[in-house]
C-alpha positions in Angstrom: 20.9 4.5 -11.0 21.8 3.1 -7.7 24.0 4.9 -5.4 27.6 3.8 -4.6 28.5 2.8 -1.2 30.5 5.7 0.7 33.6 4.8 2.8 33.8 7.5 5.7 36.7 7.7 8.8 37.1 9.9 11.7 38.1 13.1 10.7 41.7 13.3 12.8 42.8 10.1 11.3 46.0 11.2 10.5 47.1 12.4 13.9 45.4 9.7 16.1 47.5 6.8 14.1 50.5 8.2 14.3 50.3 7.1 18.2 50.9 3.0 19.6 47.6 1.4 20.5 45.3 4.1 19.3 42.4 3.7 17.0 39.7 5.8 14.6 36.9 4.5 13.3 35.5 3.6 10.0 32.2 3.0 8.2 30.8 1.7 4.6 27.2 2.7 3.9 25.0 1.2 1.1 21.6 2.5 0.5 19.2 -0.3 1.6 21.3 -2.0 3.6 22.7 -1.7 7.2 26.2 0.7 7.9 29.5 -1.8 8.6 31.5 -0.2 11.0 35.1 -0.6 11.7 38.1 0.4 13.3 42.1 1.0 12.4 44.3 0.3 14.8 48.1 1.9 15.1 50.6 -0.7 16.1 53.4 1.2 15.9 55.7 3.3 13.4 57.8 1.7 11.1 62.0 2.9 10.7 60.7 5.7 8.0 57.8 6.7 10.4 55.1 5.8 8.4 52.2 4.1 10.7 51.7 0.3 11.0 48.0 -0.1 10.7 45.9 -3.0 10.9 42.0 -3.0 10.0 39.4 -4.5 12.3 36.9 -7.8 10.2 35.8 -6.5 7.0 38.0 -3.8 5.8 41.3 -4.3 4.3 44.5 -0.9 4.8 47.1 -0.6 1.9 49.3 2.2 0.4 50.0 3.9 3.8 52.3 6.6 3.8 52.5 9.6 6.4 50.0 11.7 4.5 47.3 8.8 3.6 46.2 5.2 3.4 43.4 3.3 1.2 40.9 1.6 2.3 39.0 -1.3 1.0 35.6 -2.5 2.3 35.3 -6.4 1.3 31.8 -6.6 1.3 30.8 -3.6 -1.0 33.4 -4.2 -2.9 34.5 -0.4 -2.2 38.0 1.3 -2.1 38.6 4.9 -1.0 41.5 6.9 -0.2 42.3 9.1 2.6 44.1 12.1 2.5 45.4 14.2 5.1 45.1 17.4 5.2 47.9 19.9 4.8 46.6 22.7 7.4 43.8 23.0 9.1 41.2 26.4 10.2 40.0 26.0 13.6 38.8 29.5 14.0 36.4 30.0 11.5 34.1 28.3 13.2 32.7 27.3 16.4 30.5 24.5 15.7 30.2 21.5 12.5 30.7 22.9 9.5 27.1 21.9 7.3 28.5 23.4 3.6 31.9 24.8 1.6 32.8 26.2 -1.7 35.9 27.6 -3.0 36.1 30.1 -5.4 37.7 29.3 -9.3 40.7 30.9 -8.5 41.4 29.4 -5.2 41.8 32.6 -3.0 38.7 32.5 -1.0 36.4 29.8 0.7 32.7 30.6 2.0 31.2 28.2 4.8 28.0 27.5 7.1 28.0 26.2 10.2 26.0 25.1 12.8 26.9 27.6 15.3 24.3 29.6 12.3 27.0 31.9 10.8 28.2 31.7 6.9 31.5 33.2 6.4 33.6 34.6 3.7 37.7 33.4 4.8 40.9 33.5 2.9 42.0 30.1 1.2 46.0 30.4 2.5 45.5 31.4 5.9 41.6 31.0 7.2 41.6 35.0 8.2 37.6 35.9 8.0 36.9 38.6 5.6 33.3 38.6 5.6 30.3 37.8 7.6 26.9 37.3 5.4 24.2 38.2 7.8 20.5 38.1 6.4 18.9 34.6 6.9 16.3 33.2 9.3 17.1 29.8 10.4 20.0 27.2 9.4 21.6 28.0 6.2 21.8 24.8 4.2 24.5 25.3 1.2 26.9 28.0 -0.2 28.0 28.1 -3.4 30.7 30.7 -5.3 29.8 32.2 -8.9 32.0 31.3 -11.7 33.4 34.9 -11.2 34.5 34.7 -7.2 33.0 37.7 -6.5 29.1 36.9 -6.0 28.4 34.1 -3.5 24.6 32.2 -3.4 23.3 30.6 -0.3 19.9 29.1 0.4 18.3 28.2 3.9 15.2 26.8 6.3 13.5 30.4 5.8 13.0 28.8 2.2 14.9 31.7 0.7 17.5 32.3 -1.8 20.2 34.9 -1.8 22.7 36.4 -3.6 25.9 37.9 -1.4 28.6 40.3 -2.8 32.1 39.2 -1.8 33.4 42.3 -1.8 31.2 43.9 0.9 29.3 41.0 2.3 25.6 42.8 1.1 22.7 40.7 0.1 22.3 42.1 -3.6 19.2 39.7 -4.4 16.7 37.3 -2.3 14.6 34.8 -4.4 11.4 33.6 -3.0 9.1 31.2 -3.8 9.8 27.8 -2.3 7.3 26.9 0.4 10.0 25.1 3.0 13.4 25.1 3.4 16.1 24.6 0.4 18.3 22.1 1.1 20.9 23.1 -2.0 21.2 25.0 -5.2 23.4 24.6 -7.7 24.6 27.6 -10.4 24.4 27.2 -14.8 27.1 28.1 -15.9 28.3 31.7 -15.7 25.1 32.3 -13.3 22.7 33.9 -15.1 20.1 30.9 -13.7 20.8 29.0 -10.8 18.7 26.3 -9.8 17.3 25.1 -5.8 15.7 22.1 -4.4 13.8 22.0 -1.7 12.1 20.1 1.9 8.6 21.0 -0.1 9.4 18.7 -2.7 10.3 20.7 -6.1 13.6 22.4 -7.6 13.2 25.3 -9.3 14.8 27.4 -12.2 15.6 31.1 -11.5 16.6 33.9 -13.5 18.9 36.0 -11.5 18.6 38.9 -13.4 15.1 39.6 -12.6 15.2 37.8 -9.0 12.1 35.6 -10.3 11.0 32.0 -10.6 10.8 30.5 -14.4 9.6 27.1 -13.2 9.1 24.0 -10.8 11.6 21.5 -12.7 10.7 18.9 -10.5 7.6 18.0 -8.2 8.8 14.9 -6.4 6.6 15.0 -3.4 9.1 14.7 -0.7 12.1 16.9 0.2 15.0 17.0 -2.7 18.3 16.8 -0.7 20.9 17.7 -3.6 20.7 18.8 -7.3 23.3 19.1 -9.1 24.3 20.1 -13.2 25.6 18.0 -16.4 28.1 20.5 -17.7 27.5 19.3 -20.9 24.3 19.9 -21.6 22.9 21.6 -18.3 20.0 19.0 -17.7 19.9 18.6 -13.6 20.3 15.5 -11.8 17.9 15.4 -8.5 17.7 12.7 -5.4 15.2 12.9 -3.2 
């Protein structure tokens, strides 16, 4: 199945068009073919103080309000729309954030960073609660347990681990991949989650026992994402 083109702007959209003669910029990338870039431009505010936006050659702005704006890219024949944020946490971290999960109920978020930290913070108000401390190298993804309370993470020291929420110890390390996982993905209640990996494979895990039931998929080259049907749990790989 071919992969749909992704619309993408400048992440402070919302505050740098609300000011005359300012601009953010834009992009539409298709696989196989070169990234359009573009700009929107803020002419103004209107009487109701919504922005007056106008796109640069080959995107198209509608449906602008205060708190978002669609945007259409002509040649992919691609719309998204932007929304803007309703607060912000500056302080988590210091550097890019590289992966986020919330938990089912909403209360808590875990993140990685660049700066090399992963972090358990409070949904409504960004305070840190927890610092998960045990992996060598960039931690690649982060993902919450159905119950909220058990967090898994996987990183470049090609290990697996499973974090308690409620004291920030690592309760469980899986090992068996040969390079660095890129990102894991949980069945449902978590009894089996399931990694992918820079050396090629994604593999099934018992969590239970902390052990390996399989390679699920050899592909020869690093397997960037993986991700579950929820219907009938077969996984979905791209490489």
């Amino acid at each position: 199945m071919a992969q749909a083109p992704v619309l993408r702007i400048q992440s402070d959209w919302d505050q740098v068009l609300r000011k005359n003669e300012e601009e953010v910029w834009l992009s539409c990338r298709s696989p196989g073919k070169s990234t359009l870039y573009g700009t929107l431009t803020c002419h103004g505010l209107n009487p109701d103080g919504v922005p007056e936006i106008v796109a640069s050659e080959g995107f198209e702005v509608s449906a602008i309000t205060k708190k978002s704006l669609l945007v259409h890219c002509s040649r992919e024949k691609t719309s998204s729309k932007f929304l803007a944020p309703y607060t912000s946490f500056c302080r988590i971290h210091q550097k890019s954030i590289t992966c986020l999960d919330i938990s089912s109920g909403g209360g808590l978020g875990v993140s990685t960073s660049a700066d090399g930290t992963m972090k358990i913070w409070q949904a409504a108000n960004g305070e840190v609660r927890r610092n998960l401390e045990g992996h060598v190298f960039d931690v690649n993804c982060c993902r919450f347990f159905p119950s909220g309370i058990v967090v898994l993470s996987g990183g470049m020291d090609a290990r697996l681990k499973v974090w308690s929420v409620e004291d920030g110890s690592c309760v469980a390390t899986f090992q068996g991949h040969k390079a660095g996982i890129l990102d894991a993905a949980i069945v449902e209640r978590g009894r089996n989650v399931v990694s992918s990996s820079r050396d090629g494979t994604a593999r099934l895990w018992d969590c239970g026992r902390s052990a390996c039931l399989g390679v699920v998929a050899d592909c020869g080259s690093p397997v960037n994402g993986i991700a579950l049907d929820v219907t009938d749990n077969s996984d979905a790989k791209s490489g």
